[in-house]
C-alpha positions as CSV (number, residue, x, y, z in Angstrom):
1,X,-51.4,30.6,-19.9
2,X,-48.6,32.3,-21.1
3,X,-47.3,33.4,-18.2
4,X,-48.0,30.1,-16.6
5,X,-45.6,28.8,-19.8
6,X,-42.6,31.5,-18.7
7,X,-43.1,30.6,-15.1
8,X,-42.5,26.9,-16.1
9,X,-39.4,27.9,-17.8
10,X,-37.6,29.8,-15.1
11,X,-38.5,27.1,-13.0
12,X,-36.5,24.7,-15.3
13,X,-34.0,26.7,-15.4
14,X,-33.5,27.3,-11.7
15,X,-34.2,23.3,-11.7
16,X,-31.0,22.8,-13.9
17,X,-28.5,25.3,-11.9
18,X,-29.8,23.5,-8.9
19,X,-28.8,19.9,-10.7
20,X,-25.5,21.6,-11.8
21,X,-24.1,21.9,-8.3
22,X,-25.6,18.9,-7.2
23,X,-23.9,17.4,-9.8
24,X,-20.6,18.4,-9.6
25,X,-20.3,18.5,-5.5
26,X,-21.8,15.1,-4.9
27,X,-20.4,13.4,-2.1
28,X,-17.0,11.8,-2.8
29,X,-16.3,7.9,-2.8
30,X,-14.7,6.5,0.6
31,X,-12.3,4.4,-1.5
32,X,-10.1,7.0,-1.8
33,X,-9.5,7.4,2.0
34,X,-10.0,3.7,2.3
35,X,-7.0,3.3,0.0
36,X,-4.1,5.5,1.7
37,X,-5.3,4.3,5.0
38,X,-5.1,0.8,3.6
39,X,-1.5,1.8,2.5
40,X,-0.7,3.8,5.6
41,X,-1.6,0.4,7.8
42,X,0.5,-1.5,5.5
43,X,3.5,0.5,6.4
44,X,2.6,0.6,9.5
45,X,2.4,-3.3,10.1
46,X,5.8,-3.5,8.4
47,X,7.5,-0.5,11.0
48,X,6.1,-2.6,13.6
49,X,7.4,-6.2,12.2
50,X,11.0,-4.4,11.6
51,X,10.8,-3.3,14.6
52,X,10.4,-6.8,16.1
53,X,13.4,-7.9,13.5
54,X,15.3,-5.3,14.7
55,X,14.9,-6.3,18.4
56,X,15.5,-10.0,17.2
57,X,19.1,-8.6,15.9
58,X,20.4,-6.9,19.0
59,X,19.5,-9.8,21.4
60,X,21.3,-12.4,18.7
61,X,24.2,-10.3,18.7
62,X,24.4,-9.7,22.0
63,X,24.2,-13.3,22.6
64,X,26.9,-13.2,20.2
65,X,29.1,-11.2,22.0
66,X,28.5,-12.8,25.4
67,X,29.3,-16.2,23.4
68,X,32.5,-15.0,22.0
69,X,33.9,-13.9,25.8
70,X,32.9,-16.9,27.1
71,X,35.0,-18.6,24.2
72,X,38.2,-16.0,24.8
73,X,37.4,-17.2,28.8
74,X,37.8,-20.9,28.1
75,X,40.4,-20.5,25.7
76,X,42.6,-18.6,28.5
77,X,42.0,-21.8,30.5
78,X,42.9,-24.1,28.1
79,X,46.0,-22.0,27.7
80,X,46.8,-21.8,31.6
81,X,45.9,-26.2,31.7
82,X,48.2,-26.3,29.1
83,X,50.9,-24.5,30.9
84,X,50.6,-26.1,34.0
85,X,50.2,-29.5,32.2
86,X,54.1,-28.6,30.4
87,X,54.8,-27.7,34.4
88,X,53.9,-30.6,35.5
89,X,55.7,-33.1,32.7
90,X,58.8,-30.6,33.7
91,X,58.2,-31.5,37.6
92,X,57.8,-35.2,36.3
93,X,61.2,-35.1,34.4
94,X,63.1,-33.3,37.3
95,X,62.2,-36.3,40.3
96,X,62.8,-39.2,37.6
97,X,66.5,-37.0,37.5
98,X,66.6,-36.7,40.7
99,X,65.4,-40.0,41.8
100,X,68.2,-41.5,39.1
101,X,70.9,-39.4,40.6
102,X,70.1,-40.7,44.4
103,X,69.7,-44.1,42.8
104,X,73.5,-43.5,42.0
105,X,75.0,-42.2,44.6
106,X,73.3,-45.0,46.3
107,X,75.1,-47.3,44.3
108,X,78.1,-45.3,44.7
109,X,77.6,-45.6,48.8
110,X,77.3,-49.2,48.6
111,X,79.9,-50.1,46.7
112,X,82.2,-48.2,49.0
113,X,80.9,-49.9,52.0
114,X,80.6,-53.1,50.2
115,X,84.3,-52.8,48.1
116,X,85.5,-55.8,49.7
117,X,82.2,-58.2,49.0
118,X,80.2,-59.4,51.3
119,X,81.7,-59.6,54.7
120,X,80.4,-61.6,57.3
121,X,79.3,-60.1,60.7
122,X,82.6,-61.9,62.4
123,X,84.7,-60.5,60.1
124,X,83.1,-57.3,60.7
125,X,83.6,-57.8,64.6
126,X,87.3,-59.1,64.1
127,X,87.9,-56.1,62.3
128,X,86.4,-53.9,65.2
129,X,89.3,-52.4,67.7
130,X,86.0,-52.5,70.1
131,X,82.6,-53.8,70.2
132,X,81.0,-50.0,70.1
133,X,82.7,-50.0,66.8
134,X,81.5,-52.9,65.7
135,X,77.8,-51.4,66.3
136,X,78.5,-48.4,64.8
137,X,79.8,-50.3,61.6
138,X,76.3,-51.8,61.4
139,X,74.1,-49.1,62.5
140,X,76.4,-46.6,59.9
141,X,75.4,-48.9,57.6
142,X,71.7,-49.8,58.0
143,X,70.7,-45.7,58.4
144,X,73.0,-45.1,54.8
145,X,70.7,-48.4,53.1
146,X,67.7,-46.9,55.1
147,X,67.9,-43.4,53.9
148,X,68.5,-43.8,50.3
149,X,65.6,-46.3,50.7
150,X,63.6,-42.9,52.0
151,X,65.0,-40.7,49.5
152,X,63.6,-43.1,46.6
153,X,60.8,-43.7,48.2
154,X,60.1,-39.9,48.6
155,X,60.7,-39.5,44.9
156,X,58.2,-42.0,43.6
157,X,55.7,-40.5,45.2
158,X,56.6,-36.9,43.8
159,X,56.6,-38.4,40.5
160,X,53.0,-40.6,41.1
161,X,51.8,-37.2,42.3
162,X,53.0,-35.6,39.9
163,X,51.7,-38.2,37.3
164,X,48.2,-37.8,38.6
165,X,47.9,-34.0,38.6
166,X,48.9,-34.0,35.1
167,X,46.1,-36.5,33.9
168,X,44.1,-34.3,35.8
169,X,45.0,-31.7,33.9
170,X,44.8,-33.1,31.3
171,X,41.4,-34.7,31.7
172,X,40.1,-30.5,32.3
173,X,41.6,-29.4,29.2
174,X,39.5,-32.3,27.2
175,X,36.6,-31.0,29.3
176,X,37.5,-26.8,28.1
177,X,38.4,-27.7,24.7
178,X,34.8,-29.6,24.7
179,X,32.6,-26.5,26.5
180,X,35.1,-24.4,23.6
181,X,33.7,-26.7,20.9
182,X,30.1,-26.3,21.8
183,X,30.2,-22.8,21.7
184,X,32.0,-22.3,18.2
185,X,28.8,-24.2,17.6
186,X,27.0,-22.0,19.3
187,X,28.0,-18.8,17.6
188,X,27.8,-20.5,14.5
189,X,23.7,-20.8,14.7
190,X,23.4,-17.7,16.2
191,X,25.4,-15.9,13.1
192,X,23.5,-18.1,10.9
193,X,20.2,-16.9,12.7
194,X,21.6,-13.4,12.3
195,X,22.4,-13.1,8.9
196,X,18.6,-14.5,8.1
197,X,17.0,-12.1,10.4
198,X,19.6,-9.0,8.3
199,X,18.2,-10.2,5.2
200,X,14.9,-10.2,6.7
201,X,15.2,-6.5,8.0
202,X,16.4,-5.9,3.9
203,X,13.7,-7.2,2.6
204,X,10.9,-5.5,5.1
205,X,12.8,-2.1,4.4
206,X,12.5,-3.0,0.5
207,X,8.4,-3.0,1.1
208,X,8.2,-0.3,3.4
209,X,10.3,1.5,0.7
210,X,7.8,0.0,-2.0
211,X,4.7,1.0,0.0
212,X,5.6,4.7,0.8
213,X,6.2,5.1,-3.3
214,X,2.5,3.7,-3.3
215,X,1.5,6.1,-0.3
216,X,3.6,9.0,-2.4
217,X,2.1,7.9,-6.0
218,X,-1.8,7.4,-4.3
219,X,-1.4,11.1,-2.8
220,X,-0.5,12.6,-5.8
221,X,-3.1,10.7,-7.4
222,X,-5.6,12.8,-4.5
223,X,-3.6,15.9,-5.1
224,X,-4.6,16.1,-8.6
225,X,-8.6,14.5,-8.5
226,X,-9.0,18.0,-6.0
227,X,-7.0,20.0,-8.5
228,X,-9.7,18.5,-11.1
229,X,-12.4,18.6,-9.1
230,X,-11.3,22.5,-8.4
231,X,-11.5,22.9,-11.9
232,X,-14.9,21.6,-12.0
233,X,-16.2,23.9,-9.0
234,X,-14.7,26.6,-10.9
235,X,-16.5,25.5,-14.2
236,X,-19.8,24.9,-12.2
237,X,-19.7,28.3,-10.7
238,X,-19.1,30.1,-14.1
239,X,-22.0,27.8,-15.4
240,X,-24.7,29.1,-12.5
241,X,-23.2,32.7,-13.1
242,X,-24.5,32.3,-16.6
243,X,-27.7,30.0,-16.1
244,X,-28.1,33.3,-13.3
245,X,-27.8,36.0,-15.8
246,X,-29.8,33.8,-18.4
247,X,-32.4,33.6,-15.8
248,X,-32.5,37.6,-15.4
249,X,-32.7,38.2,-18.6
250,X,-35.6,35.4,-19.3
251,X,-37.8,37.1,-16.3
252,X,-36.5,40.7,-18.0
253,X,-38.1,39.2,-21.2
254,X,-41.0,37.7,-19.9
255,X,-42.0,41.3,-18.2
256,X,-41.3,43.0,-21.1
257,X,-43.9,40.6,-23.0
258,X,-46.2,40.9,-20.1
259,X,-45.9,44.7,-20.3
260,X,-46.4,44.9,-24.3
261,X,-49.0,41.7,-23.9
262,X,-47.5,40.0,-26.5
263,X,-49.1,36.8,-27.4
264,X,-46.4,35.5,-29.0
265,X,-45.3,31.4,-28.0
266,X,-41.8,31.6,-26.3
267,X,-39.2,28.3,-27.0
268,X,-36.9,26.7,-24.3
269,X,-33.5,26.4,-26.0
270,X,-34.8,25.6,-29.2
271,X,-37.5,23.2,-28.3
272,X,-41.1,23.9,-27.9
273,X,-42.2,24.9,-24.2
274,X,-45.3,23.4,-24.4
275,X,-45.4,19.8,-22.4
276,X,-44.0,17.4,-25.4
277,X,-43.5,14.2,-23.6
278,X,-44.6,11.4,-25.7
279,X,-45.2,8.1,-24.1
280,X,-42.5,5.5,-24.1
281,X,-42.3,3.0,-26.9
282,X,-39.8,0.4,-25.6
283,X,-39.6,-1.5,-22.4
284,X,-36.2,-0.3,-22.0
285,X,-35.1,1.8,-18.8
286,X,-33.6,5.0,-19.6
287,X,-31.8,4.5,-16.2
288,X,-30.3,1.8,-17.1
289,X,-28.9,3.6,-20.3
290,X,-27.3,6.0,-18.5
291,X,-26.1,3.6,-15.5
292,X,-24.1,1.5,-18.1
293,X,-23.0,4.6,-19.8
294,X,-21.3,6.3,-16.8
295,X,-19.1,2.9,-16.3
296,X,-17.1,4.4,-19.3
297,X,-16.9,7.9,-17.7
298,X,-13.3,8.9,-17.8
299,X,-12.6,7.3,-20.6
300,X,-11.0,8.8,-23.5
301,X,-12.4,10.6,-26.6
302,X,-11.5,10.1,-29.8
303,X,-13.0,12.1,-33.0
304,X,-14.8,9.3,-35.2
305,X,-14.1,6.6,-32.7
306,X,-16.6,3.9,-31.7
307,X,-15.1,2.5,-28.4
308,X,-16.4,3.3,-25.2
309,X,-13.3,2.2,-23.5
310,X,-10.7,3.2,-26.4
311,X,-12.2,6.2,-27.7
312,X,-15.2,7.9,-29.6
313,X,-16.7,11.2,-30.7
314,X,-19.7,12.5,-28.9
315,X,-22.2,10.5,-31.1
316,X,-20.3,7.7,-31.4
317,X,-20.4,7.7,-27.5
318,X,-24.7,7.4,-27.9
319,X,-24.9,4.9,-30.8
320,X,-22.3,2.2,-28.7
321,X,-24.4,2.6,-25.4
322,X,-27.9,2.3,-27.5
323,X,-26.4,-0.5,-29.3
324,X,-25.7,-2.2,-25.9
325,X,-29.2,-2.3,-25.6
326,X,-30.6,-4.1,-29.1
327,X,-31.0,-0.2,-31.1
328,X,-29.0,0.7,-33.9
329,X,-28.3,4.3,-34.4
330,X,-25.1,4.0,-36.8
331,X,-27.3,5.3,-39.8
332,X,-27.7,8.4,-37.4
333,X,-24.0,8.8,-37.0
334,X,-23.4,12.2,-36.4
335,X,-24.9,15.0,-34.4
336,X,-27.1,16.6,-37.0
337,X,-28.5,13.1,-38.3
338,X,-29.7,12.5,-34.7
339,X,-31.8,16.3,-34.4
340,X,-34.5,14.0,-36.5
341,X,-34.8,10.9,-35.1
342,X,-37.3,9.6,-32.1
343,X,-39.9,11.9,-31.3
344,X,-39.8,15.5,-29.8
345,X,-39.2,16.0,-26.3
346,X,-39.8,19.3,-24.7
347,X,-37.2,20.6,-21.9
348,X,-39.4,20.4,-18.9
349,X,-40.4,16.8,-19.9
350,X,-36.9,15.4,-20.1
351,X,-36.5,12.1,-18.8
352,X,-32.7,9.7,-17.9
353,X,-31.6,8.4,-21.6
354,X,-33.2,11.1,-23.9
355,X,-30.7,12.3,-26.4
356,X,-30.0,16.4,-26.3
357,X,-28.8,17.9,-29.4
358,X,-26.6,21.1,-29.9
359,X,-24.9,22.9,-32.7
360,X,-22.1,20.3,-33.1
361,X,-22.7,18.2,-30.3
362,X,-25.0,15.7,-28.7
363,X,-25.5,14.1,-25.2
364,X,-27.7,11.8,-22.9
365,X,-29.5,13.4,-20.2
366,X,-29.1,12.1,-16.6
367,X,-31.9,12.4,-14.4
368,X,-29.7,14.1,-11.8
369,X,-29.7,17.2,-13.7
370,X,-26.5,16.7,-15.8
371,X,-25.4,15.4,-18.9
372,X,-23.3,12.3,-20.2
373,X,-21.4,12.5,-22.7
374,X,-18.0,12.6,-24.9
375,X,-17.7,16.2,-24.2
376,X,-14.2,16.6,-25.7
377,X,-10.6,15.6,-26.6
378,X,-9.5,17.3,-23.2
379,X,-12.1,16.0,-21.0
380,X,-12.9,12.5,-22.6
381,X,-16.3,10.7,-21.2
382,X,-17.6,13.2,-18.7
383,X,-21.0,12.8,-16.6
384,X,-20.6,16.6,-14.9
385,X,-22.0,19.3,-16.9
386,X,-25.4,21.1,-17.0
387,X,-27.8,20.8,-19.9
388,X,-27.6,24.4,-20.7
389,X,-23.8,24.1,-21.1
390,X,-24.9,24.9,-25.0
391,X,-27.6,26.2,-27.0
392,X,-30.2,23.6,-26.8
393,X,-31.3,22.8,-30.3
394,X,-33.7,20.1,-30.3
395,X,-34.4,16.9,-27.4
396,X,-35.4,13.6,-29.3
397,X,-36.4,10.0,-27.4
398,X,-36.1,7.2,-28.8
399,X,-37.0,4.1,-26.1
């Protein structure tokens, strides 16, 4: 029987280094990954929207430029129209001048050939030494009357011609100062679509900026959960070194007792090794206890506080998350108070919400193996630890 009662306890004990490392390398949450990548195909969406902004910019300002040429292109032609239009009232003036001048001379002519008034054909004839000079009188003077009439005639039509081209002209300069208008217009909208689309490229590069301090804070946030959770491996590893070499020297014990056939009862931690396990008095769940005590895990601790969120002390910790569920413990509060109350529980008949008590320090047992509790003011609310992380004293239920 006794050895049956050693062999239990070895068993326990391998039980709980076995719980520790499940404990403290238990598969990590996706949300962590879910988060960055979240963050990474924000930034991503944005590259890809500045992208298209970006594009958006160079085609508006292209069209910008090509809009601005055509401007200086149609502003050289209203400059050439208006040159030829100050041509053309220059042409105007010079056939109304030369037109005036012939009209003169014409006068001039006339009034010479007509000095004497208006003399009759006979007189013309009496005058004549001959009749081929009488002819020539009146042919020399029909070809002068009939030329000047030409001459006039020819500078009318300059100056109607004239006339015309420059209405003309003027008519096409309406019609480039009009295509000229239209495109001021033109550029306007498109530097009005281009200064929105700039501030739109700001504004993008102001969340891509905001999301990479996300991406930046979210890894360091990851950088220093594994520097943690190294420190837990660490502490996990030093814990099975010991639970190893407490094993060791409880087989080295338990031979030596076989060897001297000692009858004498052996303890586990402090508690009887005998199968204490007295029935459960409440209709509470000791898995729930636990469950809505881990929701406070990484919370911090506080010596003689009674918050779960703000802060409390190791037993503080177990009277709040009892009292959530209708018991009062606060006439138990403090760590030696609570080695006396419930019943007796022996190690190899713990069960999820049963209370272990140390030298100093108390804690809810998990049915994973580990503990939770308010381990300390460096570590706050922690659910990672091994039950043997102390000297068991006593186990006590109380649902």
């Amino acid at each position: 029987m006794k050895k049956s009662i050693r062999f239990k306890k070895i068993i326990s004990i391998t039980a709980a280094f076995a719980a520790a490392f499940t404990c403290v390398f238990s598969l990590p949450s996706k949300s962590e990954a879910t988060t960055l990548d979240n963050l990474q195909n924000q930034k991503d969406n944005l590259v890809d929207n500045k992208q298209d902004v970006q594009s958006n910019i160079n085609s508006t300002t292209s069209q910008i430029a090509s809009t601005i040429a055509e401007i200086e292109v149609l502003e050289a032609d209203i400059r050439d129209t208006e040159g030829r239009i100050e041509q053309a009232n220059q042409d105007i003036a010079a056939a109304e001048e030369a037109a005036e001048h012939q009209y003169q001379q014409m006068k001039i002519r006339m009034k010479f050939m007509y000095e004497n008034g208006n003399k009759s054909i006979l007189e013309m004839f009496a005058e004549s030494k001959s009749f081929g000079e009488f002819l020539n009188r009146i042919e020399y003077a029909d070809a002068v009357y009939a030329s000047d009439r030409q001459m006039l005639s020819s500078y009318e039509a300059t100056k109607i011609d004239i006339t015309g081209m420059k209405e003309a002209l003027e008519e096409e300069k309406v019609t480039l100062e009009t295509k000229k208008n239209e495109l001021s217009t033109k550029e306007k909208a498109l530097n009005s679509t281009l200064a929105a689309l700039k501030i739109s490229r700001d504004e993008i590069n102001k969340k891509i900026a905001n999301v990479d301090k996300q991406i930046a804070d979210e890894k360091e946030r990851l950088r220093k959960e594994a520097e943690e959770a190294e420190r837990r491996r660490r502490a996990a590893a030093a814990e099975a070194e010991r639970i190893r070499k407490a094993q060791e020297e409880a087989a080295r014990r338990a031979a030596q007792q076989n060897n001297n056939g000692g009858s004498g009862s052996s303890s586990n931690q402090g508690t009887s090794s005998k199968g204490i396990n007295p029935a459960q008095r409440t209709n509470i769940s000791g898995e729930d206890v636990i469950a809505y005590g881990r929701q406070f895990v990484g919370n911090p601790y506080v010596w003689g506080g009674n918050s779960l969120t703000n802060g409390c002390d190791c037993s503080g910790f177990i009277v709040q998350v009892y009292k959530h569920f209708g018991i009062d413990l606060s006439g138990s509060r403090n760590s030696y108070a609570m080695r006396s109350i419930g019943q007796e529980v022996s190690y190899d008949s713990m069960k999820a919400g049963d209370i272990i008590c140390y030298s100093g320090h108390v804690a809810l047992y998990m049915s994973n193996g580990c503990i939770l509790e308010a381990q300390g003011k460096n570590q706050g609310i922690t659910d990672y630890r091994s039950p043997t992380a102390h000297t068991i004293l006593t186990i006590r239920r109380i649902i």
